[in-house]
C-alpha positions as CSV (number, residue, x, y, z in Angstrom):
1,X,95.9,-20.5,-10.4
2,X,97.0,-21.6,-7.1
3,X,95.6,-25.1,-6.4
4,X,94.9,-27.9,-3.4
5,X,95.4,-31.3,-4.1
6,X,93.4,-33.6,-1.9
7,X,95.3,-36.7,-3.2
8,X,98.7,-37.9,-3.2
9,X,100.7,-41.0,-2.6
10,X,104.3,-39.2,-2.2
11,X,104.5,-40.7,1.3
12,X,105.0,-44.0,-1.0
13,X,107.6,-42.4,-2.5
14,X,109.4,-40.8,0.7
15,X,109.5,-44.8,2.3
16,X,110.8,-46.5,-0.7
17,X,113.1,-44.2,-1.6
18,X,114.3,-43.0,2.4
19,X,114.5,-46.6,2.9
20,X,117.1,-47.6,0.1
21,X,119.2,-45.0,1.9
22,X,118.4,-41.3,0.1
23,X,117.3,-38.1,2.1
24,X,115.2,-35.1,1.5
25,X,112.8,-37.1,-0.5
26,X,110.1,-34.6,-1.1
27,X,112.6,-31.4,-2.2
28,X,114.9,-33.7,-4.3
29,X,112.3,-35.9,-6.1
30,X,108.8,-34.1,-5.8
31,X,108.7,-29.9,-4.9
32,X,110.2,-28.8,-8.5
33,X,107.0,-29.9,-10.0
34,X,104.8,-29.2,-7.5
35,X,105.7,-25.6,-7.5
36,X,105.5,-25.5,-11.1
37,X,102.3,-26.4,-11.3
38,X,100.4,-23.9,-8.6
39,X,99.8,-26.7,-5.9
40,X,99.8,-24.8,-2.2
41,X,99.0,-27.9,-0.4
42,X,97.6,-31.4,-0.5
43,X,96.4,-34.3,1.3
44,X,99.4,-36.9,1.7
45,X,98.1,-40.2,2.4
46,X,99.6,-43.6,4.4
47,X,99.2,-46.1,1.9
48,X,100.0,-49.4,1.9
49,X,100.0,-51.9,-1.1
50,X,97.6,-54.8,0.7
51,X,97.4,-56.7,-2.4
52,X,101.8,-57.0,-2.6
53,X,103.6,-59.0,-0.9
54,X,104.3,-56.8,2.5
55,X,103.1,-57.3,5.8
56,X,100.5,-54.5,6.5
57,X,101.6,-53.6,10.4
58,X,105.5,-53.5,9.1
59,X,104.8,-51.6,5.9
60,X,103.0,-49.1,8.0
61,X,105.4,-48.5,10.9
62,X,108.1,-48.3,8.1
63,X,105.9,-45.3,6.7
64,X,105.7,-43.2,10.3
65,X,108.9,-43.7,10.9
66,X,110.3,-42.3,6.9
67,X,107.9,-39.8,7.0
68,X,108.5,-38.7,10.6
69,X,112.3,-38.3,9.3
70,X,111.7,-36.4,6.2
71,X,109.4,-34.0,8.2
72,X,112.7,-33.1,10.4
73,X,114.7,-32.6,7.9
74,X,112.8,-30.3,5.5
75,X,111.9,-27.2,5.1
76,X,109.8,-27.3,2.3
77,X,106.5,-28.1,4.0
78,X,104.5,-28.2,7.1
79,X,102.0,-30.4,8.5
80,X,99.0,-28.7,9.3
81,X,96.0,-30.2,11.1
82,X,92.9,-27.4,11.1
83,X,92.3,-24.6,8.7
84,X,93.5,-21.8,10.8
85,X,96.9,-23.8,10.5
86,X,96.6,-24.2,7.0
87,X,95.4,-20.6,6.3
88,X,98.6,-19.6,8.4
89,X,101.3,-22.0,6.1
90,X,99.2,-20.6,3.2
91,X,99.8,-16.9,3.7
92,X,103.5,-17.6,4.7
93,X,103.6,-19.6,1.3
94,X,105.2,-22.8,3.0
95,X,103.5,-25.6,1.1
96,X,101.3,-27.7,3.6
97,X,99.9,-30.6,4.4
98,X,97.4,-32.9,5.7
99,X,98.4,-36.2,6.7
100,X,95.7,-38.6,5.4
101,X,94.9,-42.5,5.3
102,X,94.1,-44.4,2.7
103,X,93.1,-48.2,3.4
104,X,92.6,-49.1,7.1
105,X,94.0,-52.4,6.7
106,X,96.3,-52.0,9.8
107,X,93.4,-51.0,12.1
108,X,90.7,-53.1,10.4
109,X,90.7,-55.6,12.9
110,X,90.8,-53.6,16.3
111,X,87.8,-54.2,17.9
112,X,89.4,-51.4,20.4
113,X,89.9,-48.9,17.5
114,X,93.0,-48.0,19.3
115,X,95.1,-48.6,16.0
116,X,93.3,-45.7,14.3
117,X,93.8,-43.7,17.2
118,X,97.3,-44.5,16.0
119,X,96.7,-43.1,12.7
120,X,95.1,-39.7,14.1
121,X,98.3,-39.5,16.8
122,X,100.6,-39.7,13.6
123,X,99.0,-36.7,12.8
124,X,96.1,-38.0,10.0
125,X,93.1,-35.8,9.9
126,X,91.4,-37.8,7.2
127,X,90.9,-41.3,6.2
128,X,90.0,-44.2,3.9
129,X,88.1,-47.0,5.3
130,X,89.7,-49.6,2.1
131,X,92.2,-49.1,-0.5
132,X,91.3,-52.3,-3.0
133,X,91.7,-55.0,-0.3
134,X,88.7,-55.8,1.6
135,X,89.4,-55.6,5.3
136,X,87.8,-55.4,8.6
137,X,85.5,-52.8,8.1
138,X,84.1,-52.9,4.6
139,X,84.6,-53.8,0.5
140,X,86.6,-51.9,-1.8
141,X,85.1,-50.8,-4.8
142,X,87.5,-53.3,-6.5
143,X,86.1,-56.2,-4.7
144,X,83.0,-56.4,-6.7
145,X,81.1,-56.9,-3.3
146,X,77.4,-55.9,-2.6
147,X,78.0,-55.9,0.7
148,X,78.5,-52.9,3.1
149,X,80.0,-51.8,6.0
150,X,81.2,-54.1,8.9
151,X,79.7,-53.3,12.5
152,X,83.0,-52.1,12.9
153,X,83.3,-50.5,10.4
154,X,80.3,-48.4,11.1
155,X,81.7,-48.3,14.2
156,X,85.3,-46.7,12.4
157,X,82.9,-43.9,11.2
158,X,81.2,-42.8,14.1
159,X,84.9,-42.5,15.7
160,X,86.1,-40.4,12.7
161,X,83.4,-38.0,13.2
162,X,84.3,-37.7,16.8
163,X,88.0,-36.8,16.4
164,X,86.9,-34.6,13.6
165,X,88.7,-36.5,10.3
166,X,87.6,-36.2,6.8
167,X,85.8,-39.4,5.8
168,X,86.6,-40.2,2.4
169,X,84.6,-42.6,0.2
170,X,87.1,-43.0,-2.9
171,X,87.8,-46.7,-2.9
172,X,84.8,-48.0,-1.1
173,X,82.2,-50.3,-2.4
174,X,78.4,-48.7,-3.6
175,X,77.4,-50.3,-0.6
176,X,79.6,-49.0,1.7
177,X,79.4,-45.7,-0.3
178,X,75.7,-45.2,1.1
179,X,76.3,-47.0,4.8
180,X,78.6,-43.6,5.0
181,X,75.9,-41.5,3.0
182,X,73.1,-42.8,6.0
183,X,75.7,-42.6,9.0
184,X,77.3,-39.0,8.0
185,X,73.4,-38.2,7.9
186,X,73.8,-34.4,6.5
187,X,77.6,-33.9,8.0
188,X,80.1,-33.3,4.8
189,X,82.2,-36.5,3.5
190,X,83.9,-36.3,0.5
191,X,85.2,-38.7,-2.9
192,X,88.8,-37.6,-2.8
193,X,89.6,-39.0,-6.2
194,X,86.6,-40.5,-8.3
195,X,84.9,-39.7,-11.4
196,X,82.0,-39.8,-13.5
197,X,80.4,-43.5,-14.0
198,X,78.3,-41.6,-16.8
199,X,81.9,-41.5,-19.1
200,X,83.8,-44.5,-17.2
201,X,81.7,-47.3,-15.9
202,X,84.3,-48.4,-13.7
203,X,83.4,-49.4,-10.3
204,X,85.9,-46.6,-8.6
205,X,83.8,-44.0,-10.1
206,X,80.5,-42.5,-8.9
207,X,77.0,-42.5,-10.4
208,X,74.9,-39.5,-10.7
209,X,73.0,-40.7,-7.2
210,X,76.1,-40.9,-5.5
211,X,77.1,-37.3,-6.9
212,X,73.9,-36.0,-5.3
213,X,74.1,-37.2,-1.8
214,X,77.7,-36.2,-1.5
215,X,76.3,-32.5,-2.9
216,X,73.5,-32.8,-0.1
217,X,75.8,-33.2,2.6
218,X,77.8,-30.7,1.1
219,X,80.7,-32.4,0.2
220,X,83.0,-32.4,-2.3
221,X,84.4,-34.7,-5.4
222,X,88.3,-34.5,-6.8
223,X,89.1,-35.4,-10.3
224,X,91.6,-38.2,-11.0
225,X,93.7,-38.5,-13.4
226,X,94.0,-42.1,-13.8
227,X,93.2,-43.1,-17.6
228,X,90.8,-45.9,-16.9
229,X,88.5,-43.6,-14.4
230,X,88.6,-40.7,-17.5
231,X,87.4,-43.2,-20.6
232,X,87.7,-47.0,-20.8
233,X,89.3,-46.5,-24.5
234,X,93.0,-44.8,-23.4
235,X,92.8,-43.4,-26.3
236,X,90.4,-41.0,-25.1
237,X,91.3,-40.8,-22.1
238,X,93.1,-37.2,-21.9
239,X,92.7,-33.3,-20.3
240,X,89.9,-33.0,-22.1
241,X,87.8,-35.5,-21.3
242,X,88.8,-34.8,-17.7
243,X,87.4,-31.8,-18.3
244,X,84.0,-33.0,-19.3
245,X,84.6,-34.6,-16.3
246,X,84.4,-31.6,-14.2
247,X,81.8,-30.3,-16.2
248,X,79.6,-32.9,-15.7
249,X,80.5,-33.1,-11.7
250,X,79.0,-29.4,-11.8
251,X,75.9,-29.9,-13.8
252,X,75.0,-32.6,-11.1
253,X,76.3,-31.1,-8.0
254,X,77.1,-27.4,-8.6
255,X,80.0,-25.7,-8.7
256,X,80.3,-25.7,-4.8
257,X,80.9,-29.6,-4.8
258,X,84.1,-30.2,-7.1
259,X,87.5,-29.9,-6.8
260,X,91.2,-31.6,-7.7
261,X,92.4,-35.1,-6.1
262,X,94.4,-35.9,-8.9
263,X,96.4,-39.2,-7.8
264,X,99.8,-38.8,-10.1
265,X,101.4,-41.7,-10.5
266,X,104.4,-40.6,-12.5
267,X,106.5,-41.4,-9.4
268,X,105.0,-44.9,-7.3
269,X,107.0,-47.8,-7.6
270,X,106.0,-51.7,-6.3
271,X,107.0,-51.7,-3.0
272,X,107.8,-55.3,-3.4
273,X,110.2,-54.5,-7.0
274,X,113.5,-53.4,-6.1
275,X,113.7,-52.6,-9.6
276,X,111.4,-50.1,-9.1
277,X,108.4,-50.2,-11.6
278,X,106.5,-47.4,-12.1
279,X,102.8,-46.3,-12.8
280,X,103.5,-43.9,-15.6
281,X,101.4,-45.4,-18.1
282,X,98.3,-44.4,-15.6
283,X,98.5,-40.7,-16.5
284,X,96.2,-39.3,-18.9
285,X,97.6,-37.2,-21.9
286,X,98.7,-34.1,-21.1
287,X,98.0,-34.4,-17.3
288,X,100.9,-36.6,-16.6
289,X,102.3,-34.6,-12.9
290,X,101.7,-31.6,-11.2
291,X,103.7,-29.5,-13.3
292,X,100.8,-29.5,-16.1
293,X,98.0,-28.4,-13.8
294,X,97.5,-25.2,-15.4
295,X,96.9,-26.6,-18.9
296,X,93.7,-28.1,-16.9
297,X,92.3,-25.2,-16.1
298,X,93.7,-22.9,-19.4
299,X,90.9,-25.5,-21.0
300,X,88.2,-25.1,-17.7
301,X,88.8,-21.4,-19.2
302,X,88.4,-22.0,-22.6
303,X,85.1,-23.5,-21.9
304,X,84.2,-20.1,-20.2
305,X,84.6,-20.3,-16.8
306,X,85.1,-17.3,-14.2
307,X,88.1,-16.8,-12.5
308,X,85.8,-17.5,-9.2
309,X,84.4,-20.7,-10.6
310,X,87.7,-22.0,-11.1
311,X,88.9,-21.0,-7.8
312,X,86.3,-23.2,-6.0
313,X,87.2,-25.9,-8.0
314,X,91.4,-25.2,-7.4
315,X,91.0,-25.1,-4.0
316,X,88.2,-23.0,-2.4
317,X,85.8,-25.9,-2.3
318,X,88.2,-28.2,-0.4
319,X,89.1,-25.6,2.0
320,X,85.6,-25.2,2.7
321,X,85.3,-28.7,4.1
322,X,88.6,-28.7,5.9
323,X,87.0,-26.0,7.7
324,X,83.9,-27.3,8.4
325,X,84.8,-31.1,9.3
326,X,88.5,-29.7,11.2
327,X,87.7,-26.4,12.4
């Protein structure tokens, strides 16, 4: 089963690692296990850790300027910006990808907006208003805020809808959740990597409302993988209950409105720690990287789902919205 992650932080990886002096990030450290597990594309996002210890506007030149030297230097993948450029990569099987944004910290405070004009002139095509700062334009889920959106960050939205990006509500606030719900106002918007509040109450995760409204404007929800969003008890917290999950996403929304943003971790290090801690521990049980994909959906089948059904969910559902929202 071929499969489109809308969720990845290896652009974390390709900065830390380009920047103590290694090359060819992605094929070296990242495209063995992507290929092993089915994944045709993804969204790779500019993230920047606001709650460390590095300057926001340095951190994020430091990422254009790593990622636009991997890109020259590869030939494993190619940025693609609409669907009929995706669709293209697709059928040549190169591996491609959508440059994304999560956390607007750098441009949070641009009355002009020009700074996430910057962001789209990199290439990004979709975007994050937080990550778990709060920032110019709204609260992250983290923040425990009841607030919502900023003027200008109401503002950030409406300009994301005119240059055609994916807005993406993971990480945001309940508050700011439904500001985007009201301004969208029927166009799609998606939850690139959230879950079910119904098995995790944790704040990063959707309730059933918010479930609905992102199925009304016919959006779509990826699946995470991180242990805390899958159960509170770790224990628990594994494939399977993922896939209840997914199950539950469907029961809600319909099979139309669910897909994969699965957030590995196996590889992100503290951009601050030289000695280079990483997020392992985050993974649930037998979901720990890309290369164990298809053991998700070997259990989606085992629960006796079509071939079709699990298409939509793999990548068909996704696709649908980059062709809607990117044209």
């Amino acid at each position: 089963m071929r499969c489109f992650d809308a969720h990845s932080d290896i652009w974390a990886d390709v900065t830390n690692k380009r920047m103590r002096g290694e090359t060819n990030v992605f094929h070296n450290r990242h495209f063995e296990n992507i290929r092993k597990g089915g994944v045709e594309g993804s969204v790779l996002v500019v993230w920047v850790d606001t709650l460390g210890k590095r300057d926001v506007e340095t951190r994020t030149h430091d990422i254009f300027r790593c990622v636009k030297d991997e890109i020259a230097e590869t030939k494993d993948f190619r940025i693609v910006k609409t669907y009929d450029e995706m669709l293209k990569a697709r059928e040549e099987g190169i591996f491609y990808i959508f440059i994304g944004v999560e956390g607007m910290a750098y441009a949070s405070n641009d009355p002009s907006l020009a700074r996430l004009d910057e962001y789209y002139d990199f290439g990004a095509r979709h975007g994050i208003l937080t990550w778990n700062e709060e920032n110019g334009f709204g609260h992250s889920a983290a923040s425990g805020s009841t607030e919502g959106l900023s003027s200008l960050g109401k503002r950030a939205v409406l300009h994301m809808i005119e240059k055609k990006m994916i807005v993406d509500t993971s990480h945001l606030n309940e508050a700011g959740f439904w500001d985007i719900a009201r301004i969208m106002d029927g166009r799609p918007f998606i939850a690139s990597h959230s879950n079910c509040r119904v098995f995790s109450d944790h704040p990063r995760n959707l309730t059933d409302d918010q479930l609905k409204a992102i199925k009304d404007a016919n959006g779509c929800v990826g699946l995470n993988t991180w242990n805390e969003f899958v159960d509170p008890d770790r224990r628990k917290a594994n494939v399977q209950r993922l896939a209840d999950h997914c199950e539950h996403m469907i029961d809600v929304m319909g099979i139309d409105h669910v897909g994969c943003g699965f957030d590995f971790c196996d590889y992100i290090e503290d951009p601050d720690d030289s000695e280079g801690s990483d997020f392992s521990s985050g993974a649930v049980t037998g979901l720990e990287d890309p290369s164990k994909i298809p053991a998700f959906f070997d259990i989606l089948r085992e629960r006796g789902m079509r071939e079709d059904e699990l298409a939509k969910i793999a990548y068909g559902n996704f696709h649908r919205i980059i062709k809607d929202v990117l044209g």
